[in-house]
PDB file of the backbone (N, CA, C, O) and the ligand in Angstrom, with CONECT records:
HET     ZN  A 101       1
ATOM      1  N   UNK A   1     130.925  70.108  34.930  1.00  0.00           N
ATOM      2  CA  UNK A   1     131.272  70.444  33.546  1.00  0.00           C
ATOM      3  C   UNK A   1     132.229  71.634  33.524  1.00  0.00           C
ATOM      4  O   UNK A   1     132.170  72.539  34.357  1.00  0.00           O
ATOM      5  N   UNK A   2     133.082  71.585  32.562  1.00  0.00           N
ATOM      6  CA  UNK A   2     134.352  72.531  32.782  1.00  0.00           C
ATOM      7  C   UNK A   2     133.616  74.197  32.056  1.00  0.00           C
ATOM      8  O   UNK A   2     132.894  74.242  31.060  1.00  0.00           O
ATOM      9  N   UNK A   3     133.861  74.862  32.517  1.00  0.00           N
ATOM     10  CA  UNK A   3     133.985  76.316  32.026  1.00  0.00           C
ATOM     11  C   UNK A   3     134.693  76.778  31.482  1.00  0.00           C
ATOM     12  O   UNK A   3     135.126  77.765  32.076  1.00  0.00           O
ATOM     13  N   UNK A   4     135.392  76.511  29.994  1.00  0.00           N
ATOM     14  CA  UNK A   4     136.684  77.731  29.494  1.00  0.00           C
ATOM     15  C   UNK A   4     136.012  78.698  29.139  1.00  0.00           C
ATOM     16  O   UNK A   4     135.066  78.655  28.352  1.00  0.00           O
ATOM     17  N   UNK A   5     136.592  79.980  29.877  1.00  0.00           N
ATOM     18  CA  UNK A   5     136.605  80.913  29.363  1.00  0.00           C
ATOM     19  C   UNK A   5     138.214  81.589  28.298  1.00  0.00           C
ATOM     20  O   UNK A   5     139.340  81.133  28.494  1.00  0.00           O
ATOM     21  N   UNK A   6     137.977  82.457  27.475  1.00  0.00           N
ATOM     22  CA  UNK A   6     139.402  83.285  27.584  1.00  0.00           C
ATOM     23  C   UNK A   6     139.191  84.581  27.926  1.00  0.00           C
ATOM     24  O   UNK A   6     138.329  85.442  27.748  1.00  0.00           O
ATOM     25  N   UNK A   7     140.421  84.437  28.564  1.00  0.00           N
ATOM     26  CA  UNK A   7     140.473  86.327  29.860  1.00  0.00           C
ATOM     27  C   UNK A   7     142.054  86.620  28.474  1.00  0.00           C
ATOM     28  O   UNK A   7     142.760  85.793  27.896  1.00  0.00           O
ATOM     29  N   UNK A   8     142.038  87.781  28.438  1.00  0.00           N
ATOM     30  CA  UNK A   8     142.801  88.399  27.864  1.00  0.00           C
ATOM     31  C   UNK A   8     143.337  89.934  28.428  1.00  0.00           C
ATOM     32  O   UNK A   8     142.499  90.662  28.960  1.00  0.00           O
ATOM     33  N   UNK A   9     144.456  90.302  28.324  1.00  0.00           N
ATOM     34  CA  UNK A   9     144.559  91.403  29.284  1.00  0.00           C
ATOM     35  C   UNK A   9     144.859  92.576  28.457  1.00  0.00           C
ATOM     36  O   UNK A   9     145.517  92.545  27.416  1.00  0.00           O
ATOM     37  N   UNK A  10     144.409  93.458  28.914  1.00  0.00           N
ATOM     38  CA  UNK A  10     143.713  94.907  28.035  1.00  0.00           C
ATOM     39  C   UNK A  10     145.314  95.609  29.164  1.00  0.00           C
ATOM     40  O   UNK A  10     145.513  95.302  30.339  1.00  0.00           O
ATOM     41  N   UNK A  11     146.250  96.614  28.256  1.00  0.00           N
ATOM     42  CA  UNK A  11     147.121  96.598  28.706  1.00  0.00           C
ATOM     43  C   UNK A  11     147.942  97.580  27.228  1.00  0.00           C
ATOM     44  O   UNK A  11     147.591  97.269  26.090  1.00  0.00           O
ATOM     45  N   UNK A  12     148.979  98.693  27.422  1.00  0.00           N
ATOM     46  CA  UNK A  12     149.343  99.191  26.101  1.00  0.00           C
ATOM     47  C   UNK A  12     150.496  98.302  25.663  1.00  0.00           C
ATOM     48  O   UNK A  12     150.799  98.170  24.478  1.00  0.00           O
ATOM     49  N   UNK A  13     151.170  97.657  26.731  1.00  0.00           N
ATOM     50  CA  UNK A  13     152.398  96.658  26.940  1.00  0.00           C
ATOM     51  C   UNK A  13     151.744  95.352  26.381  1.00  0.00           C
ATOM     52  O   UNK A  13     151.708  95.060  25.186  1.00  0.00           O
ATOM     53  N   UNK A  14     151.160  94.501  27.550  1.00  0.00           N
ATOM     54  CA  UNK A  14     150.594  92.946  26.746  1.00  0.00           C
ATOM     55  C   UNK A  14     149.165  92.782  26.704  1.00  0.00           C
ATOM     56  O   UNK A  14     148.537  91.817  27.141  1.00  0.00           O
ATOM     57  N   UNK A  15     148.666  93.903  26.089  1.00  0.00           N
ATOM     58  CA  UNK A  15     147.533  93.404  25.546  1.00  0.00           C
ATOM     59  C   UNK A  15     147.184  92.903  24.238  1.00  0.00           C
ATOM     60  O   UNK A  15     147.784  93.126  23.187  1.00  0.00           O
ATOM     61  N   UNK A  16     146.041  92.129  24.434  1.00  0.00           N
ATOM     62  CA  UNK A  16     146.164  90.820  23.765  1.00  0.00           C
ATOM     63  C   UNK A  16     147.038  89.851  24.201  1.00  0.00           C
ATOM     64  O   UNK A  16     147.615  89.321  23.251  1.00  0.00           O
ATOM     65  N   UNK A  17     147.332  89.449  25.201  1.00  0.00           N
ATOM     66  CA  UNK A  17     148.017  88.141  25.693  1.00  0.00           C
ATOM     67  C   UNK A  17     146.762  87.267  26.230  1.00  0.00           C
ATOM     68  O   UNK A  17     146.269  87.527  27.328  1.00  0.00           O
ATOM     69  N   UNK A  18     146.260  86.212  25.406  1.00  0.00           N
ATOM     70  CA  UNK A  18     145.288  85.408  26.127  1.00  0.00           C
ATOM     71  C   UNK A  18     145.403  84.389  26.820  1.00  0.00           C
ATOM     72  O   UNK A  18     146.553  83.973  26.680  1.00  0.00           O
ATOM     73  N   UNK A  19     144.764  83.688  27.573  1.00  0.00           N
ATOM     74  CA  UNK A  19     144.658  82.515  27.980  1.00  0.00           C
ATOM     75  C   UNK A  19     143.170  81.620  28.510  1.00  0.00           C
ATOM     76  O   UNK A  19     142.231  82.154  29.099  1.00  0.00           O
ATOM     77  N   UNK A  20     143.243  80.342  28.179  1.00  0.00           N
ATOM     78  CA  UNK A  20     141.720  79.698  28.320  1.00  0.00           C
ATOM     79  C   UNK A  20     141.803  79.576  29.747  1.00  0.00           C
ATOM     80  O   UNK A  20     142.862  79.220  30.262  1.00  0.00           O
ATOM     81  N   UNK A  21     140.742  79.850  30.466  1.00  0.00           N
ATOM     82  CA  UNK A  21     140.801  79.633  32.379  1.00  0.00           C
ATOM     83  C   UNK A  21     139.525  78.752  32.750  1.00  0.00           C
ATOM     84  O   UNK A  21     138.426  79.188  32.408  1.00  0.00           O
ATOM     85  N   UNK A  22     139.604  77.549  33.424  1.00  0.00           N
ATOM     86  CA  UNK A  22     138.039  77.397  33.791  1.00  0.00           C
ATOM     87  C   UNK A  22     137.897  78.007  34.651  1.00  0.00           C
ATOM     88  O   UNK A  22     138.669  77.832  35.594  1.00  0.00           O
ATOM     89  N   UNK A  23     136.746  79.116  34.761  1.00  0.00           N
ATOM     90  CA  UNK A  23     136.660  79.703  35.860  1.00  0.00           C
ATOM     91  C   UNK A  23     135.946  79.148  36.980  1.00  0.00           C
ATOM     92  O   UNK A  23     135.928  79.676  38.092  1.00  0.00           O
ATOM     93  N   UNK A  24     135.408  78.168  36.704  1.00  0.00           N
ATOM     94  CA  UNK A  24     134.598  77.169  37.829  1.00  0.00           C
ATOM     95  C   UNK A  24     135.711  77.212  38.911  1.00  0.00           C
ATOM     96  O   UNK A  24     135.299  77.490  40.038  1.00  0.00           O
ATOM     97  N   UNK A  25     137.052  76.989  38.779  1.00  0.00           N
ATOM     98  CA  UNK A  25     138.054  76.209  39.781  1.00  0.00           C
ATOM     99  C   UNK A  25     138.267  77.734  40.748  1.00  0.00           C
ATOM    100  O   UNK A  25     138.819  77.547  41.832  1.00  0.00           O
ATOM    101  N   UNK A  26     137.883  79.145  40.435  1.00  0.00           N
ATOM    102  CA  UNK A  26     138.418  79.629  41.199  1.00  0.00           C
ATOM    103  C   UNK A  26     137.256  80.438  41.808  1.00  0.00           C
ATOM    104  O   UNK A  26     136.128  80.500  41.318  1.00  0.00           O
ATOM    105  N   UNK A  27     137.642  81.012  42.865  1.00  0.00           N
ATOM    106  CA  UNK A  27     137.072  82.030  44.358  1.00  0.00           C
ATOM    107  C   UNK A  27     136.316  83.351  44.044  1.00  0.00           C
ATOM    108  O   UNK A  27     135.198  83.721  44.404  1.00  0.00           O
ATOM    109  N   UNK A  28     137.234  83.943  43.283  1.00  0.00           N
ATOM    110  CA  UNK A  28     137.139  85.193  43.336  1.00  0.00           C
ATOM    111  C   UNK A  28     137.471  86.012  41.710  1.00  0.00           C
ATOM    112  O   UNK A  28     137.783  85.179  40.858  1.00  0.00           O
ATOM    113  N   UNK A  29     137.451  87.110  41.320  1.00  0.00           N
ATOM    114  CA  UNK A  29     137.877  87.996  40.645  1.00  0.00           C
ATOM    115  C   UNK A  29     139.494  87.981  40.499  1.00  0.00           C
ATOM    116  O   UNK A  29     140.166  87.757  39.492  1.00  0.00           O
ATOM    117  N   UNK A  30     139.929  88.310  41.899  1.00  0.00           N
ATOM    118  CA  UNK A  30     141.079  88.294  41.965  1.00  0.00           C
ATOM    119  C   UNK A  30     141.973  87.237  41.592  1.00  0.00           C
ATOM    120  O   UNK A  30     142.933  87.421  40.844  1.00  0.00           O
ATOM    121  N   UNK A  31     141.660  86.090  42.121  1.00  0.00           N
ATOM    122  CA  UNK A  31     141.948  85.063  41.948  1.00  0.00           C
ATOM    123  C   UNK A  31     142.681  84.243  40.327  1.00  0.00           C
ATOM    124  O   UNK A  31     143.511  83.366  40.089  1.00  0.00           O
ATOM    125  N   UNK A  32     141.656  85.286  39.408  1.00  0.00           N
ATOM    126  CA  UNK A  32     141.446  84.709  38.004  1.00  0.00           C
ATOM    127  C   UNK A  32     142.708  85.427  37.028  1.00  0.00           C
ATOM    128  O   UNK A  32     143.235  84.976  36.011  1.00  0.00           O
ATOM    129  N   UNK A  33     143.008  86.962  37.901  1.00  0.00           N
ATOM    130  CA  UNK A  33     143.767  87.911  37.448  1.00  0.00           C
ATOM    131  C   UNK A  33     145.088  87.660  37.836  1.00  0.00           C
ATOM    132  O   UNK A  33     145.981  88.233  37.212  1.00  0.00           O
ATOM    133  N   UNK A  34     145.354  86.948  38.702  1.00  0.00           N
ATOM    134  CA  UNK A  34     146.770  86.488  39.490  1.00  0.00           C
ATOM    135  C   UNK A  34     146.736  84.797  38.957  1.00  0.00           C
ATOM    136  O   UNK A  34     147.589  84.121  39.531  1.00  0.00           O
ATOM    137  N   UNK A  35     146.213  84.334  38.347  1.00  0.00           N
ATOM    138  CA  UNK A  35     146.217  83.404  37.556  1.00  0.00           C
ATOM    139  C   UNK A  35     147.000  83.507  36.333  1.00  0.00           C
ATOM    140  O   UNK A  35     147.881  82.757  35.911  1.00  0.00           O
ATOM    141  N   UNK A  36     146.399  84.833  35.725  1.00  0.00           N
ATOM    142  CA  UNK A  36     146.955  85.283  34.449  1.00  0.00           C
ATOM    143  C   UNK A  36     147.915  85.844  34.195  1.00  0.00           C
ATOM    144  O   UNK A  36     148.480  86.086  33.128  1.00  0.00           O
ATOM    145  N   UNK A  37     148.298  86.252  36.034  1.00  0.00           N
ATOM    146  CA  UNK A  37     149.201  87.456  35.711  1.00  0.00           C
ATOM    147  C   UNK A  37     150.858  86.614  35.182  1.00  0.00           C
ATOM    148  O   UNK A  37     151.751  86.985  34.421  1.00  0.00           O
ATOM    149  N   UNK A  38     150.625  85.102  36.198  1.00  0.00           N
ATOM    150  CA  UNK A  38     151.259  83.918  36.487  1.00  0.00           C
ATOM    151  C   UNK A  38     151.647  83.092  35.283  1.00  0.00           C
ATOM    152  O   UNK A  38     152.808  82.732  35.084  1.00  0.00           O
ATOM    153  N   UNK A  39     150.668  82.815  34.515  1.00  0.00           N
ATOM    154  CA  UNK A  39     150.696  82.704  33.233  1.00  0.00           C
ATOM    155  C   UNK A  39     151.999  83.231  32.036  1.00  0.00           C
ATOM    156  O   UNK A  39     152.866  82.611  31.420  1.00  0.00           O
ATOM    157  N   UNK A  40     151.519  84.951  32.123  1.00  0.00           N
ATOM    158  CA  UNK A  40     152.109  86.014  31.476  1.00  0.00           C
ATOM    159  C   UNK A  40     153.512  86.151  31.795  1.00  0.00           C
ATOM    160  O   UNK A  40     154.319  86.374  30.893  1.00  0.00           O
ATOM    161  N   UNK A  41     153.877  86.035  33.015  1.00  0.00           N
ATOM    162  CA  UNK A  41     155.358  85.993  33.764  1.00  0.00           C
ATOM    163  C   UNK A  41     156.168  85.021  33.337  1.00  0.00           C
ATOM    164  O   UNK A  41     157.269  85.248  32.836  1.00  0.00           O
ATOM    165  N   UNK A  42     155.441  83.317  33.586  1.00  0.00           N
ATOM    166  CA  UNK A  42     155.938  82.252  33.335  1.00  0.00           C
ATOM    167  C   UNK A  42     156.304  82.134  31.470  1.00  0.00           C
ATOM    168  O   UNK A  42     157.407  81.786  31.050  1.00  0.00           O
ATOM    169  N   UNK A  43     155.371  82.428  30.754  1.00  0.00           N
ATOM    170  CA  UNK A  43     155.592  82.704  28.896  1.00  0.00           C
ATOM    171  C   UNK A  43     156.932  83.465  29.049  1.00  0.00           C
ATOM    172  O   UNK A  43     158.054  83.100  28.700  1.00  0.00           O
ATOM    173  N   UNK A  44     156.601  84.442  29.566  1.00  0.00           N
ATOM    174  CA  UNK A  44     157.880  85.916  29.568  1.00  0.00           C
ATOM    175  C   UNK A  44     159.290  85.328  29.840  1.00  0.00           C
ATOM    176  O   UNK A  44     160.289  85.513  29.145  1.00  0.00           O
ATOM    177  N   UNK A  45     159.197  84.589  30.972  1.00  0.00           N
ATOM    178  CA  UNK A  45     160.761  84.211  31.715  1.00  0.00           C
ATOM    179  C   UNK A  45     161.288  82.197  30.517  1.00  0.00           C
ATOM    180  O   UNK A  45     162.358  81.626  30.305  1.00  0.00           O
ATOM    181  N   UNK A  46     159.927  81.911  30.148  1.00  0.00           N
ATOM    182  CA  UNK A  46     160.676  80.958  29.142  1.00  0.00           C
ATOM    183  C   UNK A  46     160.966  81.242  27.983  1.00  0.00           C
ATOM    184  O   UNK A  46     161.220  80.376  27.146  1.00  0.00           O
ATOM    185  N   UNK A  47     160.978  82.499  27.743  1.00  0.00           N
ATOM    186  CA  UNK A  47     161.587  83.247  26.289  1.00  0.00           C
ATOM    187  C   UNK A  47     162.589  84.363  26.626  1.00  0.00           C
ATOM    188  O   UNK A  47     162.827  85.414  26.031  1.00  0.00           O
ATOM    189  N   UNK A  48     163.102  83.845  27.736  1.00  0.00           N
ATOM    190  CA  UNK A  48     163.938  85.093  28.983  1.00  0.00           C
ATOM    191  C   UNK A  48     164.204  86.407  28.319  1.00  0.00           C
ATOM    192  O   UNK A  48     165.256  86.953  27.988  1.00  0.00           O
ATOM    193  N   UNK A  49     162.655  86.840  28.197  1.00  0.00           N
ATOM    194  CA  UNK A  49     162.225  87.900  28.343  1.00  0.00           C
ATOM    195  C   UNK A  49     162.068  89.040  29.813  1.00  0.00           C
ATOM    196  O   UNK A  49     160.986  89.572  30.064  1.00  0.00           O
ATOM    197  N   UNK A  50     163.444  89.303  30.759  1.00  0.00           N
ATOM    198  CA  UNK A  50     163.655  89.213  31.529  1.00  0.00           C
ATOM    199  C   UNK A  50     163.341  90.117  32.307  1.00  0.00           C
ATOM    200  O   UNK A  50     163.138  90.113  33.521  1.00  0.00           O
ATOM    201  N   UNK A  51     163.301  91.107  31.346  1.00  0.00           N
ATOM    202  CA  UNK A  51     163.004  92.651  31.743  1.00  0.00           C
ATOM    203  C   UNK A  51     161.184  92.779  31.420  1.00  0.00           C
ATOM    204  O   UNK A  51     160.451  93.528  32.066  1.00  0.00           O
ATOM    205  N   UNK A  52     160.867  92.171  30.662  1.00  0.00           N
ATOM    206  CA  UNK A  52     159.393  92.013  30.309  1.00  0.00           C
ATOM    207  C   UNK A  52     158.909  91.770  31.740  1.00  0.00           C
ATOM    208  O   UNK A  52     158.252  92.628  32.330  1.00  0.00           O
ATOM    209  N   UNK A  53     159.293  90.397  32.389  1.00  0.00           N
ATOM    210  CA  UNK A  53     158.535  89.660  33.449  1.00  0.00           C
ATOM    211  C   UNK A  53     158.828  90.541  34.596  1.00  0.00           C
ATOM    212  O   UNK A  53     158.052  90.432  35.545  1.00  0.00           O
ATOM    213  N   UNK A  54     159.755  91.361  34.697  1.00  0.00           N
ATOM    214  CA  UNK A  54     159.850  91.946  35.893  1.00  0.00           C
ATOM    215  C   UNK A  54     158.825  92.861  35.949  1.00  0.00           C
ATOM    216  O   UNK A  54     158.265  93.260  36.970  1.00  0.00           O
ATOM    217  N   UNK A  55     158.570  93.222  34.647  1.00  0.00           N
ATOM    218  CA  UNK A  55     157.668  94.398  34.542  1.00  0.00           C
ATOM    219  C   UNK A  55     156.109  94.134  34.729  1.00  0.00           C
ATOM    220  O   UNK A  55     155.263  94.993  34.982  1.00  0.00           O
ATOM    221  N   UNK A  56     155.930  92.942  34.575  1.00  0.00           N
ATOM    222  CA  UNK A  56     154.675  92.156  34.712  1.00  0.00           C
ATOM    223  C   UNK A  56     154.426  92.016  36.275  1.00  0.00           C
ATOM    224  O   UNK A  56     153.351  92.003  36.876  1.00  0.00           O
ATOM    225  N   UNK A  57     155.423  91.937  36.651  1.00  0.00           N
ATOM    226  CA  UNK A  57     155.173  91.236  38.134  1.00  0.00           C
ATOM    227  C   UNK A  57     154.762  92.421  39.148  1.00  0.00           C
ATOM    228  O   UNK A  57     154.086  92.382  40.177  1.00  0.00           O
ATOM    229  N   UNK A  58     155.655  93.894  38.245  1.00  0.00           N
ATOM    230  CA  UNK A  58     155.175  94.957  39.310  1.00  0.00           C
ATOM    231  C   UNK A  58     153.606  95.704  38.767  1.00  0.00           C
ATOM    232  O   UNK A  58     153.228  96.840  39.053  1.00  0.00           O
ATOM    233  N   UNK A  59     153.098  94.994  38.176  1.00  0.00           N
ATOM    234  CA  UNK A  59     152.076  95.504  37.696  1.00  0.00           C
ATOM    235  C   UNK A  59     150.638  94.782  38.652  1.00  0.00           C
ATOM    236  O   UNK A  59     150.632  93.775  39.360  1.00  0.00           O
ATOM    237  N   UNK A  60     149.903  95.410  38.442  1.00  0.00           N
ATOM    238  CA  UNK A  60     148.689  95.040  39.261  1.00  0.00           C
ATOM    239  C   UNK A  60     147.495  94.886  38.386  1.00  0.00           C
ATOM    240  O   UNK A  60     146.723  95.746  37.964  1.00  0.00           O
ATOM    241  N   UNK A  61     147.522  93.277  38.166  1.00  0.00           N
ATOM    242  CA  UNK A  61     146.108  92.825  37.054  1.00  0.00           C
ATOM    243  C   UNK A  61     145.056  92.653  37.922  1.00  0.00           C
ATOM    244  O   UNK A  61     145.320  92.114  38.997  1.00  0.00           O
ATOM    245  N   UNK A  62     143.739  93.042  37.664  1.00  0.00           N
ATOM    246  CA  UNK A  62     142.323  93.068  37.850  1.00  0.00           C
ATOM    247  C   UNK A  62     141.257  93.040  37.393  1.00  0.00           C
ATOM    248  O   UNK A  62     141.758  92.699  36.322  1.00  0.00           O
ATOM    249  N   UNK A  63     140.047  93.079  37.132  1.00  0.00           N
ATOM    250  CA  UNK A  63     138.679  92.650  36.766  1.00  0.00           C
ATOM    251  C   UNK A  63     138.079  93.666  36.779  1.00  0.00           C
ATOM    252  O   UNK A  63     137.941  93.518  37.994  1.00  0.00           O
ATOM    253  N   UNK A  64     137.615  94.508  36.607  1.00  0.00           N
ATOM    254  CA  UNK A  64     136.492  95.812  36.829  1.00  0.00           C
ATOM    255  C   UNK A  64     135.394  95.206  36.450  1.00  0.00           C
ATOM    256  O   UNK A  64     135.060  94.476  35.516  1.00  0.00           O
ATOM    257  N   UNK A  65     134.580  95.976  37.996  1.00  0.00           N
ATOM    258  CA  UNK A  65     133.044  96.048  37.237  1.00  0.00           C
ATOM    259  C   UNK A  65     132.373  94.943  37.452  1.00  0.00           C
ATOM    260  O   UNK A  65     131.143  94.974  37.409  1.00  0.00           O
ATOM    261  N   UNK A  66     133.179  93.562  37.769  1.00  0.00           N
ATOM    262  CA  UNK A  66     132.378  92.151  37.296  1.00  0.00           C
ATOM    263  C   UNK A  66     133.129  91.482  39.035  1.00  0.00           C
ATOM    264  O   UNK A  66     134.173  91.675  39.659  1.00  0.00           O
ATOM    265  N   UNK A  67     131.847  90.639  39.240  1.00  0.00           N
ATOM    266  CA  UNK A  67     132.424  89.763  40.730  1.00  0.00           C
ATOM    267  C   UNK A  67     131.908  88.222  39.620  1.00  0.00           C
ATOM    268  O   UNK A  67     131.267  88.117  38.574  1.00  0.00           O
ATOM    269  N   UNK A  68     132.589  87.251  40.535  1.00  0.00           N
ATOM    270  CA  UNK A  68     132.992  85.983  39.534  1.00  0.00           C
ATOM    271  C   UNK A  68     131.432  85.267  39.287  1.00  0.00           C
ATOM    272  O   UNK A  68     131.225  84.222  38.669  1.00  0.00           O
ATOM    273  N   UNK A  69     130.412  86.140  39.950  1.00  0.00           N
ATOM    274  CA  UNK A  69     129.015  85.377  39.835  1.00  0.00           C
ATOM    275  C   UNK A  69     128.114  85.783  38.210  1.00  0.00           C
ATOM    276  O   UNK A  69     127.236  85.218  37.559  1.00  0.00           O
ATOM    277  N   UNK A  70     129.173  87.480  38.010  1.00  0.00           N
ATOM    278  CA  UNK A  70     128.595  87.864  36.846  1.00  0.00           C
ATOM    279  C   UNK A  70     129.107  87.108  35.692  1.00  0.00           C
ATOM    280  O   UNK A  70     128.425  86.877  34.694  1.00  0.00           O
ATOM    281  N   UNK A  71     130.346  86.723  35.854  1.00  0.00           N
ATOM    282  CA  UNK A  71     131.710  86.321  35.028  1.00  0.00           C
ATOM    283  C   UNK A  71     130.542  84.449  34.882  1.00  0.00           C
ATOM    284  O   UNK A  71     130.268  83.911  33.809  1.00  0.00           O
ATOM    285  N   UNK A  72     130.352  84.206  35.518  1.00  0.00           N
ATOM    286  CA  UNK A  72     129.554  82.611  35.772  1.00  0.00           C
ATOM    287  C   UNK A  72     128.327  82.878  35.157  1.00  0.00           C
ATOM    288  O   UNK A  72     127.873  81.835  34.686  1.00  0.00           O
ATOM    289  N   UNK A  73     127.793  83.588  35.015  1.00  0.00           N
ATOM    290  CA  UNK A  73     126.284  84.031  34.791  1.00  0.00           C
ATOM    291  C   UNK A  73     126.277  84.499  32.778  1.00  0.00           C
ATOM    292  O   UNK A  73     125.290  84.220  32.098  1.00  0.00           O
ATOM    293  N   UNK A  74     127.769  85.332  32.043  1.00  0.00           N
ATOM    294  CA  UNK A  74     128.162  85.729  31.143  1.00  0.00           C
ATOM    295  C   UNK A  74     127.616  84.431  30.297  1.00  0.00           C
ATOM    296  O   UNK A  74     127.287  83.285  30.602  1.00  0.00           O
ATOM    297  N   UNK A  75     127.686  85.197  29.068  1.00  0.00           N
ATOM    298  CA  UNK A  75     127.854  84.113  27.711  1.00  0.00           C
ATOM    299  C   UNK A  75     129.501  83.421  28.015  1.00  0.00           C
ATOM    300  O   UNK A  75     130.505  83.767  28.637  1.00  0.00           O
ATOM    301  N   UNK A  76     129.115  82.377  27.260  1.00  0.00           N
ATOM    302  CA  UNK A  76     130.508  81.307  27.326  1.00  0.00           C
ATOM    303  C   UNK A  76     131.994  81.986  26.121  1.00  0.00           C
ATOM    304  O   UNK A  76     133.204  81.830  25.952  1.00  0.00           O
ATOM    305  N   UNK A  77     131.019  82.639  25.651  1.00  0.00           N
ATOM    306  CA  UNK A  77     132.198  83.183  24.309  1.00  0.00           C
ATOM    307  C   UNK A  77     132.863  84.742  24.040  1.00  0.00           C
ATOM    308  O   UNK A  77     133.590  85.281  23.205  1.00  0.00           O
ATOM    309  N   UNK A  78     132.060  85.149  25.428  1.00  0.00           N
ATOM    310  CA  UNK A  78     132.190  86.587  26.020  1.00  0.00           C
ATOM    311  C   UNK A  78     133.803  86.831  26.240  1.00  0.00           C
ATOM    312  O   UNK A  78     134.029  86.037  27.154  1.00  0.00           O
ATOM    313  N   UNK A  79     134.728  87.302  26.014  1.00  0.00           N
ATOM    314  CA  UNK A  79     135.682  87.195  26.467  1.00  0.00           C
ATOM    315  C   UNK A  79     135.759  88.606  27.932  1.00  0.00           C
ATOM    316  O   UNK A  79     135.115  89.639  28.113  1.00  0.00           O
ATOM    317  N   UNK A  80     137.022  87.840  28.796  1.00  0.00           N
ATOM    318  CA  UNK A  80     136.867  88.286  30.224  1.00  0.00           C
ATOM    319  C   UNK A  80     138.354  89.070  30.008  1.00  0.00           C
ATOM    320  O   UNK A  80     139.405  88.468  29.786  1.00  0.00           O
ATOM    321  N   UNK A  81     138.202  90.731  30.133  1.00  0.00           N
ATOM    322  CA  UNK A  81     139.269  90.991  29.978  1.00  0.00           C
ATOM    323  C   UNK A  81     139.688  91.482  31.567  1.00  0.00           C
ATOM    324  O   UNK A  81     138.923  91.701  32.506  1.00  0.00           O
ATOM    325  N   UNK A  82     141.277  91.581  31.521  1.00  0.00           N
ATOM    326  CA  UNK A  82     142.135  91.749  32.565  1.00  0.00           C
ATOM    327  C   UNK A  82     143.044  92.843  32.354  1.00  0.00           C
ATOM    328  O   UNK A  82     144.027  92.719  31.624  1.00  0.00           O
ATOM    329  N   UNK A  83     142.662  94.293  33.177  1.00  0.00           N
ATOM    330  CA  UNK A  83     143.233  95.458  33.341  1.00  0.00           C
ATOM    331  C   UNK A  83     144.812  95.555  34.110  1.00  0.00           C
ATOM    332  O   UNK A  83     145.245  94.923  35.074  1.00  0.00           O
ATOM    333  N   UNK A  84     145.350  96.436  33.401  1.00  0.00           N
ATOM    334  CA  UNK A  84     146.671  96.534  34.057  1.00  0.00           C
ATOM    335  C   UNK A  84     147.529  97.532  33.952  1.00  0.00           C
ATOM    336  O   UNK A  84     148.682  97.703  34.346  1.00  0.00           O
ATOM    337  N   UNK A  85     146.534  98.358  33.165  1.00  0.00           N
ATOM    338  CA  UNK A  85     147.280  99.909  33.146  1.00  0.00           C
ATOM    339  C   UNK A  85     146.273 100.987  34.101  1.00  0.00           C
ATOM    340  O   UNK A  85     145.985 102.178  33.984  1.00  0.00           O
ATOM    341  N   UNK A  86     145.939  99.998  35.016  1.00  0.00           N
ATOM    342  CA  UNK A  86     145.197 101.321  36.267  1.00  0.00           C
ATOM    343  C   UNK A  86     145.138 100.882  37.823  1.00  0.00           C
ATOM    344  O   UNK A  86     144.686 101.658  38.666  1.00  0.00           O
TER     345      UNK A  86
HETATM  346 ZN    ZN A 101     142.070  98.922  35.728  1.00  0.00          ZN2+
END
C-alpha cells in the first residue's frame, strides 16, 4: 500500500515548496531530502529560474531529528519537513 506523505522544505528562500513522496520506496532520511531537493531544481530550471536552481543545488537539504522508521511510524497527515538553511 502506497505511503504519501508531503515533505515540504522549511527554508527563508523556498520554504513552503511541497511535494507528495511515498516514502515506502526509499532507504533512508537522506534519500527523501535529495529527492526533494531534485524535485525543487527540476520546477526551478522549467521556469528557467536559473539562478534560483543553482542556488538550490549548492544547498544541503536534510531531515533532523527523525530516521525513516520514525517518519514510517508518524501520522499519515503529519507533514515531513526538509531543512536547508543549516
Ligand atoms: Zn538543518
Amino acid at each position: 500500500m502506497p505511503t504519501p506523505r508531503i515533505c515540504q522544505i522549511s527554508d527563508e528562500l523556498f520554504g513552503g515548496f511541497q511535494v507528495s513522496v511515498d516514502i515506502d520506496y526509499y532507504y533512508d532520511t537522506d534519500e527523501i531530502a535529495t529527492y526533494v531537493k531534485n524535485i525543487l531544481i527540476g520546477s526551478l530550471s522549467k521556469m528557467h529560474l536559473v539562478s534560483l536552481s543553482h542556488t538550490a543545488e549548492n544547498k544541503h537539504f536534510h531531515i533532523h531529528n527523525k530516521t525513516i522508521y520514525n517518519l514510517r511510524q508518524a501520522k499519515q497527515n503529519e507533514i515531513i519537513y526538509i531543512c536547508c538553511h543549516c
